[in-house]
N, CA, C and O of each residue as an XYZ file, in Angstrom:
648
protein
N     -19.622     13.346     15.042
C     -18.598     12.558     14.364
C     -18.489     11.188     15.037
O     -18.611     10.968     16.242
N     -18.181     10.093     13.833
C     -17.884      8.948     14.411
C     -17.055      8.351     15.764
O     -15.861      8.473     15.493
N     -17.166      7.923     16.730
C     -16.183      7.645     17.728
C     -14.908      6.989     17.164
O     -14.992      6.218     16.208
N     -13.594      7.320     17.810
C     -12.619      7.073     17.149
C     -11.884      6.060     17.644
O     -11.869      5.819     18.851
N     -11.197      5.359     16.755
C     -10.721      4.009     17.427
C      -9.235      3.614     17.004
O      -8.688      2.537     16.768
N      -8.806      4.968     17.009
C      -6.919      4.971     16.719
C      -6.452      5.281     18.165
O      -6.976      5.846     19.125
N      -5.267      4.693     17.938
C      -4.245      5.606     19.117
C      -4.398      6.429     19.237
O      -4.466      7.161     18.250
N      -4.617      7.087     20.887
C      -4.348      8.614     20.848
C      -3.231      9.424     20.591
O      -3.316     10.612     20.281
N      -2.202      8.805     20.715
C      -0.978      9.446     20.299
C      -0.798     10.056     18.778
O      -0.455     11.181     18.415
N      -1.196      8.759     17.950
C      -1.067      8.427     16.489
C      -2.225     10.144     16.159
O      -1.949     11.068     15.393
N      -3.308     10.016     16.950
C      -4.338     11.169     16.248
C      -3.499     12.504     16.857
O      -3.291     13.297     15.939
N      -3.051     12.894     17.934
C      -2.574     13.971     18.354
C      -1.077     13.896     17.404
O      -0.346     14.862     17.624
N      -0.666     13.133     16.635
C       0.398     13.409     15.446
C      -0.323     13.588     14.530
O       0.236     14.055     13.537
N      -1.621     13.356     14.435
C      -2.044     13.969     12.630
C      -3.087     15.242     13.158
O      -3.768     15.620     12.204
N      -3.318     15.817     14.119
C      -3.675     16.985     14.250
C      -2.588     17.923     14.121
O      -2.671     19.054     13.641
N      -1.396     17.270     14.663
C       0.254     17.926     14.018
C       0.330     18.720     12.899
O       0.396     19.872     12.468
N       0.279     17.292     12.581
C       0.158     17.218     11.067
C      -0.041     18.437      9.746
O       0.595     19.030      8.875
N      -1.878     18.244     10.537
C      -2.926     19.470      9.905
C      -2.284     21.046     10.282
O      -2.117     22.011      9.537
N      -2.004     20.880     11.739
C      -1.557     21.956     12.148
C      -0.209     22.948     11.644
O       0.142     24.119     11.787
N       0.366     21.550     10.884
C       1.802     22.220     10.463
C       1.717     22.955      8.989
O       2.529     23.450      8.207
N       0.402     22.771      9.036
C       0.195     22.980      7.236
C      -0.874     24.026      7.309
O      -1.635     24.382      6.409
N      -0.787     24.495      8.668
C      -1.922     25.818      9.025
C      -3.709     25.273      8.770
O      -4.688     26.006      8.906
N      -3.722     24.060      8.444
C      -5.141     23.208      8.258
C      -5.875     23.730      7.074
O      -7.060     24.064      7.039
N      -5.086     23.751      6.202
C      -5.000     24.450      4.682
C      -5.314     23.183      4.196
O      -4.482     22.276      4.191
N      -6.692     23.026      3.700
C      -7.822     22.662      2.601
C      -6.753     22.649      1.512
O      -6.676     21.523      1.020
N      -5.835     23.590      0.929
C      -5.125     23.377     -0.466
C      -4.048     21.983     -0.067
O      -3.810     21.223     -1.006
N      -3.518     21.713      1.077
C      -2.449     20.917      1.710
C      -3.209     19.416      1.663
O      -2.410     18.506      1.445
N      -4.579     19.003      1.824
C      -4.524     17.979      1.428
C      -4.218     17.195      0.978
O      -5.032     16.286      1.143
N      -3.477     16.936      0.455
C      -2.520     15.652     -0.659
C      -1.556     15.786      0.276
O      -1.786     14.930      1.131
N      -0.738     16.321      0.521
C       0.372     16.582      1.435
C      -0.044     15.933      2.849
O       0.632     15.201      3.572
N      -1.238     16.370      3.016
C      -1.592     15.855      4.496
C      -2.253     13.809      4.627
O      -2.312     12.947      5.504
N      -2.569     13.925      3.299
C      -2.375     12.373      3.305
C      -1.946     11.542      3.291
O      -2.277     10.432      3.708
N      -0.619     12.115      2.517
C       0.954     11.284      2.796
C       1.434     11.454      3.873
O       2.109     10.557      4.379
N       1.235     12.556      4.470
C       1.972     12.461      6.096
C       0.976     11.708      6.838
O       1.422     11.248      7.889
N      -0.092     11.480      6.626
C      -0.890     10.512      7.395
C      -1.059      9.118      7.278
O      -1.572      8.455      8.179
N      -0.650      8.630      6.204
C      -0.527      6.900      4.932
C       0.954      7.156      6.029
O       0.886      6.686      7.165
N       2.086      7.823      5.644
C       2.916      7.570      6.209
C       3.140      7.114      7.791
O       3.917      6.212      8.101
N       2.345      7.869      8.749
C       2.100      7.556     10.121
C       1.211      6.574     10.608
O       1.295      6.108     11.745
N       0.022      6.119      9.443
C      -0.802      5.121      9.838
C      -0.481      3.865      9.223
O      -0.601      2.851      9.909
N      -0.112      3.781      8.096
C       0.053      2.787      7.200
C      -0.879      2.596      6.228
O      -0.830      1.709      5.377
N      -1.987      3.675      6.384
C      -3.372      3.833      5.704
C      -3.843      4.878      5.892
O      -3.353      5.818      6.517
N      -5.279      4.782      5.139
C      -6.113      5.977      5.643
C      -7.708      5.205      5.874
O      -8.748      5.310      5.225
N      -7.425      4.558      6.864
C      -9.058      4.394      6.821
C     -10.191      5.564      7.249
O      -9.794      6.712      7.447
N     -11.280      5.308      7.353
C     -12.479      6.155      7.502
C     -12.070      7.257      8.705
O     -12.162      8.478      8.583
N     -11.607      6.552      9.873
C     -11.548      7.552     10.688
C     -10.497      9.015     10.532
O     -10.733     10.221     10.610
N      -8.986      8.032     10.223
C      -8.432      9.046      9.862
C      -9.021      9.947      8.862
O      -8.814     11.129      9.138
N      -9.641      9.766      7.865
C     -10.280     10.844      6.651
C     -10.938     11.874      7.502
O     -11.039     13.100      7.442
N     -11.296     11.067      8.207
C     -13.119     11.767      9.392
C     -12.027     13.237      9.853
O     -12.149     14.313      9.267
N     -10.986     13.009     10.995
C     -10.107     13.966     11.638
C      -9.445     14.596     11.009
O      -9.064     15.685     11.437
N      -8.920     13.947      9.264
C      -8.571     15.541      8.810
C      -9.508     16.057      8.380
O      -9.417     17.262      8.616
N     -10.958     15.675      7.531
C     -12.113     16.507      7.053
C     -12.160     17.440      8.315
O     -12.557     18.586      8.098
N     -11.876     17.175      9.366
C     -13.037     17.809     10.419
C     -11.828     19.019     10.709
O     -12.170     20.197     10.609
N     -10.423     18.680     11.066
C      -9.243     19.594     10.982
C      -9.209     20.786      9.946
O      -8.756     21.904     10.187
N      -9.688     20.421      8.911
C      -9.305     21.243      7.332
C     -10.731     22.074      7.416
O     -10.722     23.229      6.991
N     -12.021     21.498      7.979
C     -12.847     22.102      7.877
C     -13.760     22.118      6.451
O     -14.549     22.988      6.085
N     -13.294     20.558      5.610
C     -13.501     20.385      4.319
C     -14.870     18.918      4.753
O     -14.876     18.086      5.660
N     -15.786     19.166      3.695
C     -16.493     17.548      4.065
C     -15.820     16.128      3.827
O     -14.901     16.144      3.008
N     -16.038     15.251      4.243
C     -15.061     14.030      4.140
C     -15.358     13.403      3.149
O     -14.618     12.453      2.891
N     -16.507     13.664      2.233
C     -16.371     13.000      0.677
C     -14.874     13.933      0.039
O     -13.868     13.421     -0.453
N     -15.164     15.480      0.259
C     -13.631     15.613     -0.267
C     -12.426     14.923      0.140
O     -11.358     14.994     -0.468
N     -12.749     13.892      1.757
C     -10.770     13.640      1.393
C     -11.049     12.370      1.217
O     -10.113     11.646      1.555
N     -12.133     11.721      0.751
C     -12.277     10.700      0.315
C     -12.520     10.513     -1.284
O     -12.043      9.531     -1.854
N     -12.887     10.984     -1.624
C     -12.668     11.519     -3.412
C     -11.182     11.663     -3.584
O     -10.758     11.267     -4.669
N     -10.412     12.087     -2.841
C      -8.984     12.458     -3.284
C      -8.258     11.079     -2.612
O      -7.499     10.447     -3.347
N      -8.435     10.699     -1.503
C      -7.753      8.879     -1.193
C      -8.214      7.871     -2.312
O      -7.637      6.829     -2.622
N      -9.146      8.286     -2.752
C      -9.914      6.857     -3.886
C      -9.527      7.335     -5.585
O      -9.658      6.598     -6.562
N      -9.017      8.797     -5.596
C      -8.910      9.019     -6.950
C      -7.460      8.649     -7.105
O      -7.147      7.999     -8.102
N      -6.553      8.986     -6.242
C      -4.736      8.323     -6.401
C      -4.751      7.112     -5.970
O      -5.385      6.611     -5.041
N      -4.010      6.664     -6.706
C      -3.671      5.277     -6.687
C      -2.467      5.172     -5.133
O      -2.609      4.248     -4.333
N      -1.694      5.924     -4.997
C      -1.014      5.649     -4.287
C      -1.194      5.615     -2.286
O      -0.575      5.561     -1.223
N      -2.559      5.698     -2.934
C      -3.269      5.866     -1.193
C      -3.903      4.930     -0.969
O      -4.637      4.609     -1.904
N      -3.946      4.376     -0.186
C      -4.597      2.921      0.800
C      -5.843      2.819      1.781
O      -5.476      2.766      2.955
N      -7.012      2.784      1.633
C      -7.482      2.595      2.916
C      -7.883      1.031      3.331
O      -8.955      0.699      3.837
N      -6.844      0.205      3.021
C      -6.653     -0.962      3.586
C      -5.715     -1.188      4.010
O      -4.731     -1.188      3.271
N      -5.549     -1.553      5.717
C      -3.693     -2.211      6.005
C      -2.525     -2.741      4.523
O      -2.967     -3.683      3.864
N      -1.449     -2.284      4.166
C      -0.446     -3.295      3.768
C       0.133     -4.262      4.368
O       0.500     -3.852      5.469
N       0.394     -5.294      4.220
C       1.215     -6.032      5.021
C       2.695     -5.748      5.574
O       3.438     -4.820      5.255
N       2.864     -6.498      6.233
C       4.478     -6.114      6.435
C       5.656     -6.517      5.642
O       6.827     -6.178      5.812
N       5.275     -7.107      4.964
C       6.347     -7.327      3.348
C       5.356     -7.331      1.866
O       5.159     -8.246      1.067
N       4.903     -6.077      1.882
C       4.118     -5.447      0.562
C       5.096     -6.090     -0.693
O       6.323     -6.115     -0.787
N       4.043     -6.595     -1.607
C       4.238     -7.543     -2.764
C       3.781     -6.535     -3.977
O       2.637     -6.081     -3.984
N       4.738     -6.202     -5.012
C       4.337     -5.831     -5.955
C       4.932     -6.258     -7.253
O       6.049     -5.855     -7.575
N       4.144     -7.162     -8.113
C       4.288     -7.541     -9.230
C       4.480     -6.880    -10.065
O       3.743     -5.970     -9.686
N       5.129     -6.309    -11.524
C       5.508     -5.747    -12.204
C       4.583     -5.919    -13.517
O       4.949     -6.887    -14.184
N       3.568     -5.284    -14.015
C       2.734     -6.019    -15.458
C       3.200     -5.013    -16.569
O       2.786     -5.077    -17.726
N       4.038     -4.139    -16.147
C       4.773     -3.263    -17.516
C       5.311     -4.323    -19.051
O       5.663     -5.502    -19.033
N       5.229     -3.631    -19.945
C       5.277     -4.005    -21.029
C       6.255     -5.771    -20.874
O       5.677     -6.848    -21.016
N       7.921     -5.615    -20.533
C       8.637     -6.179    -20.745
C       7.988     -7.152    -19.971
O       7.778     -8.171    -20.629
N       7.531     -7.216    -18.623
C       7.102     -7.988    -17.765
C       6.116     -8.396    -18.461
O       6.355     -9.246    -19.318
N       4.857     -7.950    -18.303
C       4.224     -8.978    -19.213
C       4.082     -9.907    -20.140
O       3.207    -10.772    -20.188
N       5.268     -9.651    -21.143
C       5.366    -10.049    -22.315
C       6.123    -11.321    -21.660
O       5.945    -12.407    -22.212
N       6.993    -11.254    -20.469
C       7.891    -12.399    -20.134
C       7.183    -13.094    -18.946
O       7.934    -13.647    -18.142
N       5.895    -13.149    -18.721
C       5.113    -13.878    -18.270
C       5.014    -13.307    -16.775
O       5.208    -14.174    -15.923
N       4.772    -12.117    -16.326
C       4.542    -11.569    -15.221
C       2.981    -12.268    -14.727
O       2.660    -12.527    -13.567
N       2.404    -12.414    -15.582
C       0.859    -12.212    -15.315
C       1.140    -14.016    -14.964
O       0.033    -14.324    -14.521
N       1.664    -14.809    -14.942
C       1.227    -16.120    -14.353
C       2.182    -16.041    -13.090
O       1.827    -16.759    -12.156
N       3.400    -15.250    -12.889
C       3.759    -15.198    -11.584
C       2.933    -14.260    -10.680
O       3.262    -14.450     -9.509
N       1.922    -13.258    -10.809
C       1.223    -12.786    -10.457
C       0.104    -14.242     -9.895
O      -0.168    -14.479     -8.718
N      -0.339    -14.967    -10.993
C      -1.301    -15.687    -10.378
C      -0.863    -16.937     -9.247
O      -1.693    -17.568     -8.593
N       0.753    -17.155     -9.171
C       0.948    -18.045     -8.607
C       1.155    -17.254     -7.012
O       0.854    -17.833     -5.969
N       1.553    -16.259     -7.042
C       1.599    -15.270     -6.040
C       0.198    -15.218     -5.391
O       0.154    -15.085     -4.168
N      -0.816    -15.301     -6.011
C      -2.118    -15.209     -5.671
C      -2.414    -16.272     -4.847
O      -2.973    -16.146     -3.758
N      -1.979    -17.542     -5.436
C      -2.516    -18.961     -5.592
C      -1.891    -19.239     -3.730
O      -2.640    -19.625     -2.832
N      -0.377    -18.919     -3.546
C       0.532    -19.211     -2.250
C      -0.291    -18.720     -1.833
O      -1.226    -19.395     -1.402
N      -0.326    -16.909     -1.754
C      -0.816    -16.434     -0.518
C      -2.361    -16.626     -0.029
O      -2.846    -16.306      1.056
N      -2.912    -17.165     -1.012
C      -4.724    -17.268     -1.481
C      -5.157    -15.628     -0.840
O      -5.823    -15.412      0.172
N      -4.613    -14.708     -1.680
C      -5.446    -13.666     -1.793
C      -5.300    -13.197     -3.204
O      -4.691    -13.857     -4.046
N      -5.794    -12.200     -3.415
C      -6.084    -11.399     -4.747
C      -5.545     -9.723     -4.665
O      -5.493     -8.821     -3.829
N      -5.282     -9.897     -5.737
C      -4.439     -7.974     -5.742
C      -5.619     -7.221     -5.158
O      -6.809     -7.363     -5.440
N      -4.925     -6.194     -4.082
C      -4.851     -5.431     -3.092
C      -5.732     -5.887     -1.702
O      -6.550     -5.180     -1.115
N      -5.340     -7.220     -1.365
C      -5.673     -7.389     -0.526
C      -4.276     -8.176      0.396
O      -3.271     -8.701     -0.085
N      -4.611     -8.041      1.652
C      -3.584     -8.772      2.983
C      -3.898     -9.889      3.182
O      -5.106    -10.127      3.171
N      -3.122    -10.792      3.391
C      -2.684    -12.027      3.621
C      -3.519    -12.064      5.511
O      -2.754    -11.481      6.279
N      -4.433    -12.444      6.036
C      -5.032    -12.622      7.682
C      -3.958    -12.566      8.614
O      -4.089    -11.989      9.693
N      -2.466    -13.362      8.124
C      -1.768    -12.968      9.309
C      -0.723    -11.881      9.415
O       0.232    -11.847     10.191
N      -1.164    -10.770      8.262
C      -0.644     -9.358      8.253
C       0.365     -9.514      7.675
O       1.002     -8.463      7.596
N       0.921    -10.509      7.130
C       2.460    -10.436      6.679
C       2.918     -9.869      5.145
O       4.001     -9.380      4.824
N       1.614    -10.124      4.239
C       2.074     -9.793      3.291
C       0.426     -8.997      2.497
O      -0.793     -9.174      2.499
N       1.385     -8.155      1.956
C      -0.057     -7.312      0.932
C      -0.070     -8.051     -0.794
O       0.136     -9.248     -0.991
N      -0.235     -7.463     -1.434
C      -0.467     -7.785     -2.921
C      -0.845     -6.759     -3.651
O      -1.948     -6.267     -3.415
N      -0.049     -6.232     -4.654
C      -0.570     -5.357     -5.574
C       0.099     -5.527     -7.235
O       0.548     -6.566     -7.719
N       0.018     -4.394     -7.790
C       0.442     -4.555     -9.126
C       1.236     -3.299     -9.777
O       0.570     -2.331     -9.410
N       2.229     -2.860    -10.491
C       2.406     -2.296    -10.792
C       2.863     -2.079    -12.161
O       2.621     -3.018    -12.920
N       3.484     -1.041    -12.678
C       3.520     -0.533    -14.519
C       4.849     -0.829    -15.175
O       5.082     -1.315    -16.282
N       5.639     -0.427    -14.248
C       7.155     -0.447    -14.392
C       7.973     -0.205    -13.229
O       7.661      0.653    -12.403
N       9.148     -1.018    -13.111
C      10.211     -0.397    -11.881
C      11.616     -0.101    -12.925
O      12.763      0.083    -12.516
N      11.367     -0.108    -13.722
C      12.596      0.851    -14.608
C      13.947     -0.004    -14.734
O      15.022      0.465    -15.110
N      13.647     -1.747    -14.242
C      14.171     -3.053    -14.356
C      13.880     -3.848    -15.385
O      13.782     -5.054    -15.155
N      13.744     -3.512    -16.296
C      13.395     -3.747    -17.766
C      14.095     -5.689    -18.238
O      13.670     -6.656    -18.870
N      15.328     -5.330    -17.454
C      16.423     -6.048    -18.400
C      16.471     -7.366    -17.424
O      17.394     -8.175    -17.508
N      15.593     -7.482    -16.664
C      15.545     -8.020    -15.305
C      13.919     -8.836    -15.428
O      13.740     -9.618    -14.495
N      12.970     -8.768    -16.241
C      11.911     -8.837    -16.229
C      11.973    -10.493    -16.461
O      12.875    -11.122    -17.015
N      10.542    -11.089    -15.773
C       9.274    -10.381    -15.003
C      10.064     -9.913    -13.531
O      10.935    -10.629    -13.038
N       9.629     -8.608    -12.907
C      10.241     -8.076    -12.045
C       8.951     -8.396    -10.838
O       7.736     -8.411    -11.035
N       9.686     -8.628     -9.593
C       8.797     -8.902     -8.526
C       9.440     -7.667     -7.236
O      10.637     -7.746     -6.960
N       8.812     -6.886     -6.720
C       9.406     -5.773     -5.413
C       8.492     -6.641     -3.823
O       7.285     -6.726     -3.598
N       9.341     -7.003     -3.234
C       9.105     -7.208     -1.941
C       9.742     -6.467     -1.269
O      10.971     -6.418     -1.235
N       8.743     -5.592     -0.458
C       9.466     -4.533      0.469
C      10.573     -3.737     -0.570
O      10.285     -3.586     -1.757
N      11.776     -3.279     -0.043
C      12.145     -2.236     -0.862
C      13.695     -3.487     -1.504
O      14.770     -2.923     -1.708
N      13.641     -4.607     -1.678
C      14.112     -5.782     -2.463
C      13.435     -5.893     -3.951
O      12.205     -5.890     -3.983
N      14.143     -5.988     -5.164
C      14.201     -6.133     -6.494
C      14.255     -7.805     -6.971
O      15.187     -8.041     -7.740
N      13.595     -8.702     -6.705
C      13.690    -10.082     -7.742
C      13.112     -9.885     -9.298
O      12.049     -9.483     -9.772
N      14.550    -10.449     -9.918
C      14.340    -10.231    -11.060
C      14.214    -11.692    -11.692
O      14.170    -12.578    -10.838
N      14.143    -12.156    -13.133
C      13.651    -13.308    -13.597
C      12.811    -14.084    -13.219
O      12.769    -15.301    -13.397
N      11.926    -13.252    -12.545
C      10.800    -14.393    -11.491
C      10.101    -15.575    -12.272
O       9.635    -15.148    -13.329
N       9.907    -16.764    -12.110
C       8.931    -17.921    -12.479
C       8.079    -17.865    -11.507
O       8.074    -17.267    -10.431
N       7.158    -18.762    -12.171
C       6.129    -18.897    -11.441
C       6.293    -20.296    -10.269
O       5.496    -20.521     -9.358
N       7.721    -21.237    -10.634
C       8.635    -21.723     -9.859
C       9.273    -20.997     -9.134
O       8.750    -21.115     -8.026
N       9.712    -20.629     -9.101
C      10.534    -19.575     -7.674
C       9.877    -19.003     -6.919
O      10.571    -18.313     -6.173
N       8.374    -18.909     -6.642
C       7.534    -17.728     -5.924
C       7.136    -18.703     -4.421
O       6.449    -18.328     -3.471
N       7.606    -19.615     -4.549
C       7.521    -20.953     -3.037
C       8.731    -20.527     -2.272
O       8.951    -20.589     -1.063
N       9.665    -19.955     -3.524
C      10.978    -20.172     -2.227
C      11.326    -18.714     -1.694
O      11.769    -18.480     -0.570
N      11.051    -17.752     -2.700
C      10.856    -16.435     -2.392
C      10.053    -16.168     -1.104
O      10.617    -15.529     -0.215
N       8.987    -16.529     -0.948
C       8.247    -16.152      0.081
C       8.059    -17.118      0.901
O       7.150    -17.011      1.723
N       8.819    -18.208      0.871
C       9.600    -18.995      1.856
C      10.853    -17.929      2.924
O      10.990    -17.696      4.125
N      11.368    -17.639      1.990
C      12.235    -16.652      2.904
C      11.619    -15.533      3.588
O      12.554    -14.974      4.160
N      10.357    -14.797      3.879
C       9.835    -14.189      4.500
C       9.064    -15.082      5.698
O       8.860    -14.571      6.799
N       8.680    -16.371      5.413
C       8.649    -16.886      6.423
C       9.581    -17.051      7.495
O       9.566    -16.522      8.607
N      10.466    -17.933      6.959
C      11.526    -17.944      7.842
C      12.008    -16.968      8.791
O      12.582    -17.240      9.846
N      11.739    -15.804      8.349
C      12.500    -14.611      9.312
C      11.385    -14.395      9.973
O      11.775    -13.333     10.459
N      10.315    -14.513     10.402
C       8.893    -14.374     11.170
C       9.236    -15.668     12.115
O       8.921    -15.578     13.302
N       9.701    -16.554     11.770
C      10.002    -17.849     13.315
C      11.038    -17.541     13.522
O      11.673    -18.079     14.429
C-alpha cells in the first residue's frame, strides 16, 4: 500500500471509525461521511485505509466517492460557495452570478480558490424560492444576488481573514 501522508491521529480516528462499524463492507457510505466529515475530503489515501480496513478493493470505495455527489476528493475551502441553478434561480439570472463568482475568485465550479479560502460549487435548490437567485456561503443564505453584489459579498470574507 501507498505510503501515507495524513496525520497520524486523523488515521487512528478513521480506523475508529471502521472499527465502530465492526469494518462492515455494507457500512461504507456511513464510513465516508464519518471520514469527509473528519478530513474535509476523501482523497486517495484515505479511500486506500478504509479499502484496506473493510477488506473491500479501493475501486469499490472509489466507485462509491465518485458516484455521490455529496463526496469530495478535493479540499473545500473554508467558506464553501454554493450557487443555486434550481428552476427559480435560474430563470432570475443565477447562471451570470455564478459566472461573476467565477470571474472574482478566477476559479471554476468545484474547484478552491490557492489561498484555501473559498471552494465553488453548484446546486438544485435550497427551498429559498422566494429569495432567488440564492447564493449559500458557509451555512449563510444571500438572497437576491446580482452579479453586482458578488464584490461586496466576498469582500466581507475577506475582511474577517485580516
Amino acid at each position: 500500500m501507498k505510503e501515507i501522508h495524513l496525520p497520524k491521529t486523523k488515521v487512528a480516528e478513521l480506523h475508529a471509525i471502521c472499527a465502530e462499524r465492526n469494518n462492515d463492507p455494507g457500512e461504507l457510505i456511513n464510513i465516508l461521511h464519518a471520514a469527509q466529515g473528519l478530513f474535509g475530503y476523501l482523497p486517495p489515501e484515505v479511500q486506500q485505509v478504509i479499502a484496506a480496513e473493510l477488506n473491500i478493493p479501493v475501486s469499490r470505495v472509489y466507485g462509491v466517492v465518485t458516484f455521490y455527489s455529496f463526496f469530495t476528493m478535493t479540499p473545500k475551502g473554508k467558506y464553501p460557495i454554493s450557487v443555486c441553478l434550481g428552476t427559480a434561480c435560474y430563470v432570475r439570472g443565477a447562471e451570470k452570478v455564478l459566472e461573476e463568482m467565477q470571474r472574482q475568485l478566477e476559479i471554476k465550479v468545484g474547484e478552491t480558490t490557492p489561498d484555501g479560502l473559498f471552494s465553488l460549487d453548484c446546486l438544485r435548490c435550497v427551498g429559498a424560492c422566494g429569495l432567488a437567485p440564492v447564493v449559500m456561503i458557509g451555512g449563510k443564505v444571500y438572497g437576491r444576488v446580482t452579479p453586482e453584489k458578488v464584490r461586496d459579498i466576498l469582500s466581507d470574507y475577506y475582511l474577517k481573514e485580516q
